[in-house]
N, C-alpha and C positions, 0 to 999 in steps of 0.2 A: 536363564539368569540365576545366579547363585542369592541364596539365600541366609545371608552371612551372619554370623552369632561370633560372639565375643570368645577368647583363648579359657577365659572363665564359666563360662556357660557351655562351650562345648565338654569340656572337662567334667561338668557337673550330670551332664546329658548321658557321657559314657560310663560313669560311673554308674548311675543309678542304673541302665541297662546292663551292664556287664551280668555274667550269673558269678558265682562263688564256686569253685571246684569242690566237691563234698566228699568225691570219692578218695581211696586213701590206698597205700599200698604200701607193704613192708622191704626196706633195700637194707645189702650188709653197708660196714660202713666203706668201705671200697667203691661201691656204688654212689655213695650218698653225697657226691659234690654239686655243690650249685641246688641239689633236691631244697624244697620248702615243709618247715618242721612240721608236721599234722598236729600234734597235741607239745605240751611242756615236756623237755627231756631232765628226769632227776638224776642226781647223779645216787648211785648204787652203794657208795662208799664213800670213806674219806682221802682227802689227798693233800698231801701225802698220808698214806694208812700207817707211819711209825715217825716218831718225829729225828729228823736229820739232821747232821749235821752241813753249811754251808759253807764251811772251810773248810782247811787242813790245819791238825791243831790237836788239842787233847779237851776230851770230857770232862768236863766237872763240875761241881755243889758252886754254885757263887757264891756263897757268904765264904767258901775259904780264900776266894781272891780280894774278898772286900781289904783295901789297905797296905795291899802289896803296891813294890815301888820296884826302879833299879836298882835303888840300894837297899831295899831291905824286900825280895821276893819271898810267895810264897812258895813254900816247898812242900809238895804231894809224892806221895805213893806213887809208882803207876803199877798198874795192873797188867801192863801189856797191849793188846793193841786188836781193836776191831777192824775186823777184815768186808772189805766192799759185798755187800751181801749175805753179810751175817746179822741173826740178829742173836744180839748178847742175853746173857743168860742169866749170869749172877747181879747183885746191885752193886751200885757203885756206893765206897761206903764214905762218909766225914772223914776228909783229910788225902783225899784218894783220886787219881786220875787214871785215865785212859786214852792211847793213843788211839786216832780216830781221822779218816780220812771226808773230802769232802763227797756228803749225800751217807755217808754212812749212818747206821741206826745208831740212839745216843740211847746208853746204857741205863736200866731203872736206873733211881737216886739223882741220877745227874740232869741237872734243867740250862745248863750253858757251856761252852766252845771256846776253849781260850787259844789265841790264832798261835799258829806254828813261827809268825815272827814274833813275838812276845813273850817266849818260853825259851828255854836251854832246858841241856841234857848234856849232864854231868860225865857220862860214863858211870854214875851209883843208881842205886833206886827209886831215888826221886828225881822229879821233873822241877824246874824252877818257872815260875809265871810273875813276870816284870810286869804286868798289867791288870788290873781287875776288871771282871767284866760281870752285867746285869744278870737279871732271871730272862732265859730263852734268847741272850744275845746270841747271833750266830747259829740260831737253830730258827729251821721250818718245826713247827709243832702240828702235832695230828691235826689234820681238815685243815690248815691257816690258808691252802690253797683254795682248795674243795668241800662242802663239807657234806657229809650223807645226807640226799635229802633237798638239798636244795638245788633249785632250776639252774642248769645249765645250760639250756639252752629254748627258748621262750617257744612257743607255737607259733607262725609264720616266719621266724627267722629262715635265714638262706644258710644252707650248711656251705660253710668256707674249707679253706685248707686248715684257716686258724683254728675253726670248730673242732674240724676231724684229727687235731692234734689233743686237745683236750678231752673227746669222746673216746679216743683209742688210750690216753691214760687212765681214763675211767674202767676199762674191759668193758666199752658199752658196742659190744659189733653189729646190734641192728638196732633199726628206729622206723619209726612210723611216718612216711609221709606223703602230701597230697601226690594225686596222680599228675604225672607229665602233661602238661594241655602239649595237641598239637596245631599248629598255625600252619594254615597253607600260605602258600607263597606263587599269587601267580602273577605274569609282568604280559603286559598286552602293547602292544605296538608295530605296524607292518615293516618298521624301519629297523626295528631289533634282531642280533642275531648274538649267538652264545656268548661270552665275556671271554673263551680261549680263542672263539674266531676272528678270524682277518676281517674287518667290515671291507664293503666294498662301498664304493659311491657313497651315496648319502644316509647308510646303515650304519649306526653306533650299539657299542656293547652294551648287552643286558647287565649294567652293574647292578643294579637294585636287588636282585632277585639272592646273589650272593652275599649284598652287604646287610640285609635284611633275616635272610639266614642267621648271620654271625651274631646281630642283635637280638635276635630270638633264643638264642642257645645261652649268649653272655647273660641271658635274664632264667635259667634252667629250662624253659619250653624246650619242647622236638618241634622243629622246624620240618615240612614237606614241601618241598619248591617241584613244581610243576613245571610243562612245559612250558617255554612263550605260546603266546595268545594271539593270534592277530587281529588285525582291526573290524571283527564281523560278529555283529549278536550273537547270531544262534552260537558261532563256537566258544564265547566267553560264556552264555550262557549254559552251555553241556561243562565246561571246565569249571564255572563257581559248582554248578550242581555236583560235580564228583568229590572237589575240594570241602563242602560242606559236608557232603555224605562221612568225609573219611577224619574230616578235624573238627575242632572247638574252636576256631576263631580262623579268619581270612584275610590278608591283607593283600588288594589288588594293588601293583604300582602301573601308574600309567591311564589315559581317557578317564579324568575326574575333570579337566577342566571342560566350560561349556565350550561346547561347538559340533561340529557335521558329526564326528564319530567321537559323540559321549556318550558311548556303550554302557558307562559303568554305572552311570545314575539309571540306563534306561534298565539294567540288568535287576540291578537293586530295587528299584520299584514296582518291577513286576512281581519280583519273587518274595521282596518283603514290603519293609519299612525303613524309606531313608527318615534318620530323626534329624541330621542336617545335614545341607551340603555347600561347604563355604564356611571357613574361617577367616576372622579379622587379625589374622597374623602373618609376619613375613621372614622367610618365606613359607612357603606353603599354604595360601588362601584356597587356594582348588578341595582341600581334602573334604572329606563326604566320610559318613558313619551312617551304618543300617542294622537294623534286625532282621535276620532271616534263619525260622525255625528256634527262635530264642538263641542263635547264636552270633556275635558280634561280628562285623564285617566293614573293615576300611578300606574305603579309597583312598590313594595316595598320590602326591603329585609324582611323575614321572623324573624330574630333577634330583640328581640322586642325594646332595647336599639337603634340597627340602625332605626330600623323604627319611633322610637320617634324622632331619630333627622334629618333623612330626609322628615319628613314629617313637623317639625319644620321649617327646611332651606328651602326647595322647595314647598310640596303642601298649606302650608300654606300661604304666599305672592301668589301664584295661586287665593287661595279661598279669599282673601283679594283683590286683583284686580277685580275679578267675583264680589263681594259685593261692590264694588265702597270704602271699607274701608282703614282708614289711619294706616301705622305699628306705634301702641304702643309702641313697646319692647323696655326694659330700658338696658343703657348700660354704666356700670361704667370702669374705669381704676384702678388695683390694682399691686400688685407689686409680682414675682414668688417666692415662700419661698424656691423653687429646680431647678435645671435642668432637661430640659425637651428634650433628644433624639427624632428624628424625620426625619427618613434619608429615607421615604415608598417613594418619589415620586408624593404623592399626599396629599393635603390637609389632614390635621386631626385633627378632635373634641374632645377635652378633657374635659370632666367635671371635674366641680373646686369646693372648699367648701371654704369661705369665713372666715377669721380670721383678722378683722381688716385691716391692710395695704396690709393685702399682702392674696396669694390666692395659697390652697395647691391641684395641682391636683390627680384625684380621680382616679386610673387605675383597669380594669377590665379586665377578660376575654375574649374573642368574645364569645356571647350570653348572657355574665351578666347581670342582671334589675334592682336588688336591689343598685346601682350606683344610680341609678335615684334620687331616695329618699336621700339619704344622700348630693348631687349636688345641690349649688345653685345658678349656675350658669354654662357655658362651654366658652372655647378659643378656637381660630380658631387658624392653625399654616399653614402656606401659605405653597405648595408644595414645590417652591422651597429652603424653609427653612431648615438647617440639623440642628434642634432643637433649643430652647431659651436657655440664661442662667438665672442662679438663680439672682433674683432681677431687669429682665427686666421688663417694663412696659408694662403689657398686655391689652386689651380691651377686660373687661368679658360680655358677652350676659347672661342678670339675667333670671333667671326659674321663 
């Protein structure tokens, strides 16, 4: 009989058991997507290191455009013309401009950018500027991006592509960060056969084992997927024992709920400490969490739809604590286009598909998957809630 704890209490259960990864290791930045920050990255320099210009246009002193019009412009000098990748030499003097392309360096003396529509050129040696413009209008100035010195990117942060565009304009090509955890991945069931093979009779595809994979990876872990398991102690027993030998956390899917071959609570209790087994959530009430050798170990319901979203809710924030990483996950407010019954007792997960203001949920069978794909998001609906109504405002957790 399951011994059932609330989606709040289990949550607080694995946290507090999780460990914290300590170890650390150095990648170029090529390597470093999805890796979790070890310490604060500062940035080296300023950025931009020379202040540029953000148009096309000419350099110059703003107090000499202070006042100019169409009909009465002011008229500068120009000096000639900075070339993309130069930096200029002499100062720019009172009364004097410079042609000047966009991102090009803005010459000493000169603190503004008078745009290329606002200006004529006579054929003589001055430039005419119809327009007046401020101090540092049209110009990036040193560090306005970046500035030396300051954190660019925090400790547990997740290195993105967005990150590794701004550490590679920094010239920062290595970083410091925590080590890869790896997760085994094993799936146990005598009715399982590979997710490329043809089932036969009443054999269905191992999806778990691959969809499980991909959620391990999409969070930076190395995933290890083992072979199927079948239905007999001693061999899930020899396969947790290799799977913990070789990783930092193990998600069995499959035999969590009670009955004749619930292997995975009897595996788990011999060899460690189950802390529970049985959530007061739907779907996914079966799953079970243990300690074994200080290392964290889920059961999972065999359902591939539940196992996506208990291993979304709980082993994920696990493996996210383990990797010292901060939760990303985006979270908007939309409005119920229906009413939503909900009288189970305990929490339940609904996937929603998103339509502008409001959010139409997605209902399935127990064991449905193709839910997944069409969901772009899901709501929590608190246990002791007997349903929303239509036009409440819910808080969606986006996919």
């Amino acid at each position: 009989m399951l011994n059932v704890v609330t989606a709040q209490e289990a949550l607080r259960i694995i946290l507090e058991n999780a460990p914290a990864m300590t170890e650390t290791e150095t990648v170029s930045l090529e390597n470093a997507l999805h890796r979790t920050a070890a310490e604060d990255i500062l940035s080296p320099e300023d950025l931009p290191a020379f202040a540029r210009s953000t148009v096309d246009g000419y350099a110059v002193r703003a107090e000499d455009t202070f006042g100019c019009s169409e009909s009465i412009p002011a008229m500068l000098l120009c000096d000639g013309e900075i070339l993309m990748g130069e930096r200029p030499e002499g100062r720019l003097e009172t009364g004097h401009c410079i042609r000047i392309s966009t991102g090009g360096s803005l010459p000493p003396g000169s603190d503004a950018v008078s745009m290329i529509e606002y200006t004529d050129d006579m054929g003589d040696e001055f430039r005419y500027i119809y327009k007046p413009v401020s101090c540092l209008e049209n110009v990036n100035n040193t560090g306005d991006d970046v500035s030396a010195g300051s954190v660019v990117l925090k400790k547990g942060a997740t290195i993105s592509s967005r990150s590794i565009a701004v550490l590679a304009a920094l010239g920062i090509a290595k970083m410091k960060v925590t080590r890869k955890i790896r997760v085994g991945i094993l799936s146990t069931g005598d009715e399982l056969v590979e997710f490329a093979a043809k089932p036969e009779g009443a054999q269905i595809r191992n999806i778990n084992s691959v969809m499980l994979k991909a959620q391990v990876e999409e969070l930076g872990a190395d995933p290890v997927v083992y072979p199927i398991v079948k239905d007999e102690l001693p061999l899930l027993t020899d396969a947790l024992k290799t799977a913990l030998a070789e990783c930092d956390m193990v998600l069995i899917s499959g035999g969590s709920s009670v009955g004749e071959k619930d292997n995975t609570f009897r595996v788990l209790h011999d060899l460690g400490q189950v802390l529970f087994h049985g959530i007061s959530i739907k779907p996914g009430k079966p799953t079970l969490y243990a300690g074994v050798d200080g290392k964290p170990v889920f059961g999972l319901p065999g359902h591939p739809q539940a196992a996506f979203f208990i291993f979304r809710l709980f082993a994920a924030p696990c493996l996210r604590k383990m990797m010292q990483s901060k939760d990303a996950g985006l979270r908007i407010e939309r409005l119920l286009s229906s009413n939503i019954p909900s009288n189970h007792g305990r929490e339940e997960i609904i996937p929603v598909r998103l339509d502008g203001q409001y959010v139409h949920p997605l209902y399935a069978k127990s064991g449905a998957i193709s839910v997944l794909t069409r969901a772009d998001g899901y709501i929590r609906i608190a246990r002791e809630a007997e349903g929303l109504q239509k036009d409440t405002r819910v808080e969606v957790f986006l996919l």
